[in-house]
MARLO-34506 format. One line per 4 residues: number of its first residue (from 1); their letters; for each residue x, y, z of C-alpha. Coordinates in Angstrom, 1 decimal, m for minus. Last residue first. Example, Ala and Ser with C-alpha at 12.3 -4.5 7.8 and 13.67 -1.06 7.14 Angstrom:
BEGIN
2> sa> 13.7 m1.1 7.1 ~ 12.3 m4.5 7.8 $
% end
This chain:
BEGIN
291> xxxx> 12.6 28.8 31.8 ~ 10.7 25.4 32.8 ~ 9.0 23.1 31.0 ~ 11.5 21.5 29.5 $
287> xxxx> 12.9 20.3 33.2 ~ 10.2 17.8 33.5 ~ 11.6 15.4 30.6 ~ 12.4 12.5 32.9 $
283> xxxx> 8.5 11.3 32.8 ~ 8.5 12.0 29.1 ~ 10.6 9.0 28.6 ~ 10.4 7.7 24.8 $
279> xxxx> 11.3 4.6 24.0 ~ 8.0 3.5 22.4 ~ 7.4 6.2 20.2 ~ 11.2 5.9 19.0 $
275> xxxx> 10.0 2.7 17.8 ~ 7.2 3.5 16.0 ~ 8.8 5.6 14.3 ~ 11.9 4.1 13.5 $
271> xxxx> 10.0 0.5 12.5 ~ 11.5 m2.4 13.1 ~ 12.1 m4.9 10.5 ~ 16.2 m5.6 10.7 $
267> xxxx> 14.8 m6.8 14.5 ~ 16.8 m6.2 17.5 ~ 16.7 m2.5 17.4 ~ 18.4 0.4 16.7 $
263> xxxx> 20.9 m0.8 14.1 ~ 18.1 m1.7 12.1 ~ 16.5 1.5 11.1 ~ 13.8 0.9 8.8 $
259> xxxx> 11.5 4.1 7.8 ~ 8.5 2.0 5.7 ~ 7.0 4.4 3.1 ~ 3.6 4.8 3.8 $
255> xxxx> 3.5 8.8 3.4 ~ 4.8 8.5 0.3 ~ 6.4 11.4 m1.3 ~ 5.8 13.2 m4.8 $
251> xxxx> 7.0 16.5 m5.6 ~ 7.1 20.2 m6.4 ~ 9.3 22.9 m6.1 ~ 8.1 26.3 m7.9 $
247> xxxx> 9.5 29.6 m9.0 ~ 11.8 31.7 m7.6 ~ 15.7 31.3 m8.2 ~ 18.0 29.0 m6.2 $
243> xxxx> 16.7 25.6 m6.0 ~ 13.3 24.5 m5.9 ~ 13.9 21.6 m4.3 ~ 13.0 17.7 m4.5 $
239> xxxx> 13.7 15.0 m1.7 ~ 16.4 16.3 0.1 ~ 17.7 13.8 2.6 ~ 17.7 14.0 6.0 $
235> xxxx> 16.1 10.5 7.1 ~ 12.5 11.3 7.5 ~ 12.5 13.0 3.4 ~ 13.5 16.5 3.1 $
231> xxxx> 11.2 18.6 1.0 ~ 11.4 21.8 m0.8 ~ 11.8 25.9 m1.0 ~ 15.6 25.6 m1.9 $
227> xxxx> 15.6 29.7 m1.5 ~ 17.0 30.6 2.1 ~ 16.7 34.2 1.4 ~ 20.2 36.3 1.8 $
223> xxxx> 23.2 36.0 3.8 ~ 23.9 32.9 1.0 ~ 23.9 35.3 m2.3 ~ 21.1 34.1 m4.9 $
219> xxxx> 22.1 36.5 m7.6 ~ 20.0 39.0 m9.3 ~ 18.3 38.8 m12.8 ~ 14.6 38.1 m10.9 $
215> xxxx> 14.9 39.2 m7.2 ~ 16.2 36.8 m5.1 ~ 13.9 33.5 m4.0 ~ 11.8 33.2 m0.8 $
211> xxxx> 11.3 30.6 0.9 ~ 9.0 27.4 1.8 ~ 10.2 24.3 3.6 ~ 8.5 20.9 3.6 $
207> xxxx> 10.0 18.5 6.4 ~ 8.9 15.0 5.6 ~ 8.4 12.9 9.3 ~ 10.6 10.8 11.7 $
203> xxxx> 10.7 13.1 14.4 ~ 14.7 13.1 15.1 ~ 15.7 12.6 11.4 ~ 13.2 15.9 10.1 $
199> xxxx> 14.7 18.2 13.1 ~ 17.8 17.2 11.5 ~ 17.8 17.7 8.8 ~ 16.3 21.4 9.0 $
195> xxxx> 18.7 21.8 11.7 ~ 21.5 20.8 9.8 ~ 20.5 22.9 6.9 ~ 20.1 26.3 9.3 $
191> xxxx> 23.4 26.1 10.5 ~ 25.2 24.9 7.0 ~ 24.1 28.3 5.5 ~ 25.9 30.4 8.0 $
187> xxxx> 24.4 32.6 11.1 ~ 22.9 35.2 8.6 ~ 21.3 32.7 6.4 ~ 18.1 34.6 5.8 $
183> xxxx> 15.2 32.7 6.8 ~ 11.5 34.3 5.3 ~ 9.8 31.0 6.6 ~ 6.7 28.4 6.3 $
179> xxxx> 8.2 25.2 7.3 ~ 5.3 22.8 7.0 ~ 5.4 19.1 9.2 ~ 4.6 16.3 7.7 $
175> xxxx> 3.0 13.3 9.1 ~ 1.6 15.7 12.0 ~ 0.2 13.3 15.2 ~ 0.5 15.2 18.1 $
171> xxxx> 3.7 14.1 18.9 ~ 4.9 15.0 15.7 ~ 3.5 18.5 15.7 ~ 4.8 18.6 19.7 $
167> xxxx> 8.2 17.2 18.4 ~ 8.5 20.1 15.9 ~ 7.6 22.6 18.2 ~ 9.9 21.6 20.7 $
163> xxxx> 12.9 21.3 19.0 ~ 13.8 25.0 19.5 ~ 14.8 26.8 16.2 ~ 12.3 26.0 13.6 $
159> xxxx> 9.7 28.6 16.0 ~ 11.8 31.2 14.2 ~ 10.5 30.5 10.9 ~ 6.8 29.1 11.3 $
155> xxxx> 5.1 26.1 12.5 ~ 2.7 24.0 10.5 ~ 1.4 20.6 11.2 ~ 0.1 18.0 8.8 $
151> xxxx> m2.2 14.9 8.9 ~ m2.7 12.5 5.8 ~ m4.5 12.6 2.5 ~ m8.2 14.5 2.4 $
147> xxxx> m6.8 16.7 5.5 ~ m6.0 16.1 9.0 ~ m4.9 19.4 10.7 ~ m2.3 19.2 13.7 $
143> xxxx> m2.7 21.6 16.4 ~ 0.6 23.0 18.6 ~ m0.6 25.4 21.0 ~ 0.0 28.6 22.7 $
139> xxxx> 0.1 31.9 19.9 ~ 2.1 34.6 20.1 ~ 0.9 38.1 20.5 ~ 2.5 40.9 18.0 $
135> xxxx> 3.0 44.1 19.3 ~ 5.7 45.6 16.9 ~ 8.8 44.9 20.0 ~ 7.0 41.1 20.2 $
131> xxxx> 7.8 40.5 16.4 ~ 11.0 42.3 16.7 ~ 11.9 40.3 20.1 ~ 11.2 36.8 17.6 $
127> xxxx> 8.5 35.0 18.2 ~ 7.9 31.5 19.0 ~ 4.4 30.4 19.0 ~ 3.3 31.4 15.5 $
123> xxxx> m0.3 30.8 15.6 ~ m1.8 28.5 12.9 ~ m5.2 27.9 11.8 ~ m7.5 25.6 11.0 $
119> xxxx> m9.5 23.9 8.3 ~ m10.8 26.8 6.6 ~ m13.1 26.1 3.7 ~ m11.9 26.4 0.0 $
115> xxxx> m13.5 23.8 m1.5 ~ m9.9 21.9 m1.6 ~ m9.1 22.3 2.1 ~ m8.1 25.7 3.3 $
111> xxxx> m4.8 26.0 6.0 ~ m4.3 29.4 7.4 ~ m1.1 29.8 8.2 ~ m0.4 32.9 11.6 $
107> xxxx> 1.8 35.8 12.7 ~ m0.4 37.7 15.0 ~ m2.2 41.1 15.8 ~ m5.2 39.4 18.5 $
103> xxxx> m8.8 39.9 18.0 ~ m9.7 36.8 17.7 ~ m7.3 36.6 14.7 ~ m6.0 39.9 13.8 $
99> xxxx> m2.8 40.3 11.1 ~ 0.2 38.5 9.2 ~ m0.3 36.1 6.8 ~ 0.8 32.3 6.0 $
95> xxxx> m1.5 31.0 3.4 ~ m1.3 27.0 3.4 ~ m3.5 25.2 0.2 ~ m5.3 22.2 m0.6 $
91> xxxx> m6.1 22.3 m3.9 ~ m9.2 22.3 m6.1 ~ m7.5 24.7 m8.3 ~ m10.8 27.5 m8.2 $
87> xxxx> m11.9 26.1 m4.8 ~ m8.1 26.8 m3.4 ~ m7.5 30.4 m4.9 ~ m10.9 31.8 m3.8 $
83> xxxx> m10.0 30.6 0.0 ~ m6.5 32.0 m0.9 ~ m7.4 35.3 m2.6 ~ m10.4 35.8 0.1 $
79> xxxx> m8.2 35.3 2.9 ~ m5.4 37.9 1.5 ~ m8.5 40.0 0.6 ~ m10.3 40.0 4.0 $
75> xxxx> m12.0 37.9 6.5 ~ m10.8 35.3 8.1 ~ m7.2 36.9 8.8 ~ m8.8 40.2 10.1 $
71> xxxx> m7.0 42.5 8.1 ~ m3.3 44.9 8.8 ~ m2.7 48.3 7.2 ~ m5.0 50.2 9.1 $
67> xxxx> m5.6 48.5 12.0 ~ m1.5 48.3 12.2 ~ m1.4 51.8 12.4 ~ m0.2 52.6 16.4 $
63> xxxx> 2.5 49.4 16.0 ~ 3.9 51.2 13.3 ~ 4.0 50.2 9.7 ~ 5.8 47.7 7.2 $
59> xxxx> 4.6 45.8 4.7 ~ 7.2 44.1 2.6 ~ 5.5 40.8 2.5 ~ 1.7 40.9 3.0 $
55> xxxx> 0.9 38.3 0.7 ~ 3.5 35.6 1.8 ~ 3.5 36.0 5.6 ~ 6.1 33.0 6.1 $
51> xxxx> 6.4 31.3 2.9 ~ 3.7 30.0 0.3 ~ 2.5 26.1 0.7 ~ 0.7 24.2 m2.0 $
47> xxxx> m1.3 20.8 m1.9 ~ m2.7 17.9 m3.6 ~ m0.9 18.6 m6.3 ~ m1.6 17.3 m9.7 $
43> xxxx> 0.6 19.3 m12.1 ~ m1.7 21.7 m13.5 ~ m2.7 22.6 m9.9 ~ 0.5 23.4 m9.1 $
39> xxxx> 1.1 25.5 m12.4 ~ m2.2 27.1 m11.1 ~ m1.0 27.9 m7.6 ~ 2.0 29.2 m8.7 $
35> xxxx> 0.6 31.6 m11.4 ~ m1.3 33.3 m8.1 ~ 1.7 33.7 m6.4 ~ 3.1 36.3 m8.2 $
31> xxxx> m0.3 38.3 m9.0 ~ m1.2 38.3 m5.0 ~ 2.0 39.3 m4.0 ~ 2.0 42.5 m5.8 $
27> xxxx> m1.8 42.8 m5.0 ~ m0.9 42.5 m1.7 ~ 2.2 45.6 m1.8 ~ m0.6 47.2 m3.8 $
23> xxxx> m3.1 47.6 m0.6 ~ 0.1 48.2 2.0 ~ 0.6 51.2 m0.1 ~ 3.4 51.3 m2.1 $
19> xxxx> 6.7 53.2 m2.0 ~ 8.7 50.5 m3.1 ~ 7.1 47.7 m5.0 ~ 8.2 44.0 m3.3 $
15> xxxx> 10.8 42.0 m3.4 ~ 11.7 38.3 m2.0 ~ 11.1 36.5 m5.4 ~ 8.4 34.0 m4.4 $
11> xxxx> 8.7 30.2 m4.0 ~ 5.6 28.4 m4.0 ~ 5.9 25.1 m2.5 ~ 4.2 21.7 m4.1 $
7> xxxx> 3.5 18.8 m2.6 ~ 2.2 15.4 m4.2 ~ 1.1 12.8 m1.7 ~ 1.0 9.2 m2.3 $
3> xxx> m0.1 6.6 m0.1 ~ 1.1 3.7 m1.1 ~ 0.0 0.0 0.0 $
% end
């Protein structure tokens, strides 16, 4: 038995029109991810993730004007575009944005099914003391979303940084976990690699990533966007990638696919993931919950 699940990750050039209002900057956005969505479509994917705050990329005001600049995340044009977006393609699709949900200024995905309805949303739990400093609130829980094939977990950018979050997703259920992100390799390229790999290694799941891409006709330079918008398969191996310029990464992976790891167990047949299920010992975990 297979089953079979094709991703695909939209990988925007990280620019945006200077000088514009916040309106054009998600127009902008809008127009370049919209051709994304259909090639994905085109191609059979049963789902399509943008990066961290896709449509609203570039916008930036003062705490005292967010109203103004910022939607309710259920209800205006950046959730329109993506609920409109994943009826018309029949796909299901991830649109991280940035604005009020409940009432709260956050850093959230949206996840729609294929018709377009919400399935859930994500609050970035981890944010960074910029985030915080503009008067964003971050969210509290880790929820996983099952959708027409398999269960998937988002968490975004800087929440990639304590193992945690992923674990929780996994723990909870995720078979692949969504890395929405605007990374910039500031700390060297082979930091945020390993812990990409690895974060995919110690749950056991596909790790999608999606990124940003230069500017057309510039250079992908490494303190810049991550690029390689992809997947990395359970044991820390690139699946399929993007690359280096925008455009799209897409894929097959099996979600059935047996994860062997024989030199951790007495039988060549075991299971990793169900194995390292079984020899866990949250009981001598205590001290993670504390500062």
């Amino acid at each position: 038995m297979s089953r079979n699940v094709k991703i695909a990750l939209g990988q925007e050039p990280n620019g945006w029109p200077k000088n514009a209002t916040p309106e054009e900057i998600r127009q902008h956005h809008h127009a370049q991810m919209a051709p994304l969505v259909a090639q994905a479509a085109e191609e059979k994917a049963d789902i399509i993730c943008f990066s961290e705050g896709a449509p609203g990329h570039g916008i930036d005001v003062r705490p005292k004007d967010q109203e103004g600049a910022f939607e309710d995340v259920l209800d205006g044009p950046d959730f329109q575009w993506g609920s409109s977006q994943a009826a018309k393609h029949h796909i299901n699709l991830i649109l991280p944005t940035v604005g009020f949900h409940h009432g709260k200024f956050q850093n959230v995905a949206i996840v729609f099914d294929r018709k377009g309805a919400v399935v859930g949303v994500y609050e970035k739990v981890h944010l960074t003391k910029a985030e915080r400093d503009s008067g964003k609130i971050n969210g509290a829980t880790w929820p996983v979303f099952g959708l027409d094939f398999g269960r998937i977990g988002v968490f975004i950018c800087h929440d990639m940084h304590f193992p945690e979050s992923a674990r929780c997703l996994a723990l909870n259920g995720a078979e692949i976990l969504f890395w929405p992100t605007h990374y910039a390799g500031l700390w060297g390229d082979d930091y945020v690699i390993s812990l990409m790999r690895a974060t995919a290694i110690h749950n056991g799941v596909y790790l999608a990533t999606a990124s940003l891409g230069p500017e057309p006709g510039t250079p992908w330079v490494s303190n810049g966007a991550l690029a390689r918008s992809g997947v990395i398969g359970p044991r820390g191996e690139w699946r399929f990638s993007a690359g280096f310029q925008p455009g799209l990464a897409i894929g097959t992976i099996d979600l059935d696919e047996r994860l062997d790891r024989p030199h951790f167990g007495e039988n060549e047949q075991d299971e990793y993931r169900e194995m390292f299920t079984a020899d866990r010992r949250p009981e001598t975990y205590g001290r993670l919950s504390k500062r």
